[in-house]
C-alpha angles and dihedrals in degrees: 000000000000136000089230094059090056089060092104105045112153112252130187094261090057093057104045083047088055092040089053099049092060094039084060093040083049091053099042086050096056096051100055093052090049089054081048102059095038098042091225122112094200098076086159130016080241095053092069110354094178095049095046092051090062096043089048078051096057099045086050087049091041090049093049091046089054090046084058098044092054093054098047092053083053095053086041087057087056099044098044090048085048087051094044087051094047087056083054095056094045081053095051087039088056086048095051092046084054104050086045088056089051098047090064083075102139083214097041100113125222084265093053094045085050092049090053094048087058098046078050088050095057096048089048091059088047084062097051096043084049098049089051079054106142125195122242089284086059097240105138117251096231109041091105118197085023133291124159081204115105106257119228118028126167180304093290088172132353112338091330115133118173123205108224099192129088121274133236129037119279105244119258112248125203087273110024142050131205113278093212142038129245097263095193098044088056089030117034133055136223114214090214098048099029108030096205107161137167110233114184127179111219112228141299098018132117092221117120110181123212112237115283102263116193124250110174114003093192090066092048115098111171097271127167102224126202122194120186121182116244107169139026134188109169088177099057089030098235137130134189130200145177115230121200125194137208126198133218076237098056102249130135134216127165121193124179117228117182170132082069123159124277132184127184092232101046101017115202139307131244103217144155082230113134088026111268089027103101144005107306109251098000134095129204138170127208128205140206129024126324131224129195115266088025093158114201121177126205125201128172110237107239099206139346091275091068098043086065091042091056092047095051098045094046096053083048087059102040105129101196133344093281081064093042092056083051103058093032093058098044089038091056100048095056091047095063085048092061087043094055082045093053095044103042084064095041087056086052090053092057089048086058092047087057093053093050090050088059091041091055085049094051096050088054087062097039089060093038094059088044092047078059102050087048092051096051087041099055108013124105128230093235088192090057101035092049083051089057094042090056097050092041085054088044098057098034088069102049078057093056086048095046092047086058094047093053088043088073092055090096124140087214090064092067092039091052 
């Protein structure tokens, strides 16, 4: 036997060279089909670090985005039941216009005008009940800027309601909208914007009065008025009255205008024309014929309850039709006020459910497009990773092969 034909003798390193290579090719092996069966190419952070930071980065993004989503269904709930009871106070509002139209009936009689003031009672409690409406978390629709209190209570005296939440409407974000409407803005009234006011004629007397209009809202503040005729001259066609205000505040003040023109056919004006001689920034006209001591009282409505308490209360009291046509045209008018107030905020809450609607689009993309940078972060090209797995396969077994092979480069095996 010759020295040349012993060159290639098996020797320990050979075979843990050997041994190392399978045991990689194992390993590898392993892995791939591992990325195969789960889809995911990051079986290990170590594996790829930069891939599975920005797959960590989308399912933090897609979890916020969810967190987001959730409130803002939540906000959507509120605002879509506030909606929904906003379109129950403008029905009970309709209803209520119609039973003070027909209360103007000249052959309704005074039990008929008081069963009608309490079908108007009634519906004035539903508004209420529906304006201190809360969501299922039992936070009410219209606090606003947030109150637990209930919002709106009342009358305290008289037809005074007060609203307790805060008011105004919490600003919409990129991702979020209010959870509650604005109550005083649907609910209450503002002498100087909205001009609502309760004009009622003391009996007997033949004088029916137009609704208070608006002339200058910057001189209105909110005053109670009281006329009184004190002076009458049909032949030369003048009147003349004291006016005394009172103010929020409580203070009283009386000033004489006259004598001013009347006409039978158009009667006088209440005006602030010359200066003093009227109620600052209102307007009024008042028909038929006067009589001294023709009292009329003027008082601004605070909120949409009281309109309908007035109203009610007014059409009770009606002594005959001359005092019907009264309270139903002042009633009616404030009524249409309320209406314009309800349904000014109702028209907001439809706004905000727009918005939502666009949020909630724009979410979806926003996930989507993180789906996708996950995706592209973690998954696997199966064409490509299949590919591997069959080289690697490949490979692995020339090494077995070649490990047996080797296995045989003993020097045993000549000397055996």
């Amino acid at each position: 036997m010759s020295t040349s034909s012993l060159t290639r003798l098996g020797t320990a390193d050979a075979y843990g060279a050997v041994v190392q290579n399978l045991e990689t090719r194992q390993t590898t092996l392993s892995q791939l089909q591992q990325v195969i069966s789960s889809g995911n190419k990051i079986t290990t952070p170590a594996s790829d670090p930069t891939g599975a930071a920005q797959a960590e980065r989308a399912l933090t993004r897609i979890a916020r985005i969810a967190t987001e989503q959730r409130a803002l269904n939540a906000q959507t709930t509120s605002i879509t039941a506030a909606e929904s009871t906003l379109s129950d106070v403008t029905s009970a509002l309709q209803q209520i216009r119609d039973l003070v139209a027909g209360a103007g009936n000249a052959t309704y009689t005074s039990a008929q005008r008081q069963t009608v003031s309490q079908q108007i009672t009634n519906l004035g409690q539903q508004v209420l009940n529906l304006a201190n409406t809360t969501d299922s978390s039992g936070q009410p629709l219209f606090a606003g800027l947030g109150s637990a209190l209930q919002p709106f209570v009342g009358p305290s005296s008289s037809s005074s309601y007060t609203f307790n939440g805060l008011p105004g409407t919490a600003a919409s974000s990129a991702y979020s909208i209010p959870g509650a409407l604005d109550g005083q803005s649907a609910f209450m009234l503002q002498a100087s914007s909205d001009a609502s006011y309760n004009v009622q004629v003391a009996s007997p007397s033949t004088l029916n009065t137009s609704p208070v209009t608006l002339t200058d809202s910057t001189q209105v503040n909110g005053s109670s008025y009281s006329l009184k005729v004190t002076g009458f001259d049909a032949t030369a066609g003048t009147v003349s009255y004291a006016l005394t205000e009172t103010t929020p505040s409580g203070g009283v003040s009386t000033t004489s205008a006259g004598p001013i023109p009347w006409t039978a056919t158009g009667g006088f004006s209440v005006t602030n024309v010359p200066l003093g001689s009227g109620m600052p920034g209102l307007s009024m006209t008042v028909s038929g014929t006067p009589s001294v001591g023709d009292t009329i009282s003027v008082d601004p409505n605070s909120s949409v309850f009281s309109t309908i308490s007035n109203a009610a209360t007014s059409i009770a009291n009606a002594a005959n039709s001359t005092a019907a046509t009264q309270a139903v045209t002042q009633a009616l008018h404030n009524i249409d006020i309320s209406l314009a107030r309800v349904s000014n905020v109702q028209g907001q809450a439809g706004n905000l459910l727009n918005v939502a609607t666009n949020i909630s689009s724009t979410n979806d993309s926003r996930t989507t497009q993180q789906q996708t940078n996950l995706s592209n972060a973690q998954d696997a090209n199966m064409v490509q990773t299949i590919s591997l797995l069959q080289n690697q396969q490949t490979g692995y077994q020339a090494a077995l092969q070649s490990y047996a092979q080797i296995q045989k480069l003993s020097l045993f095996t000549y000397i055996g």
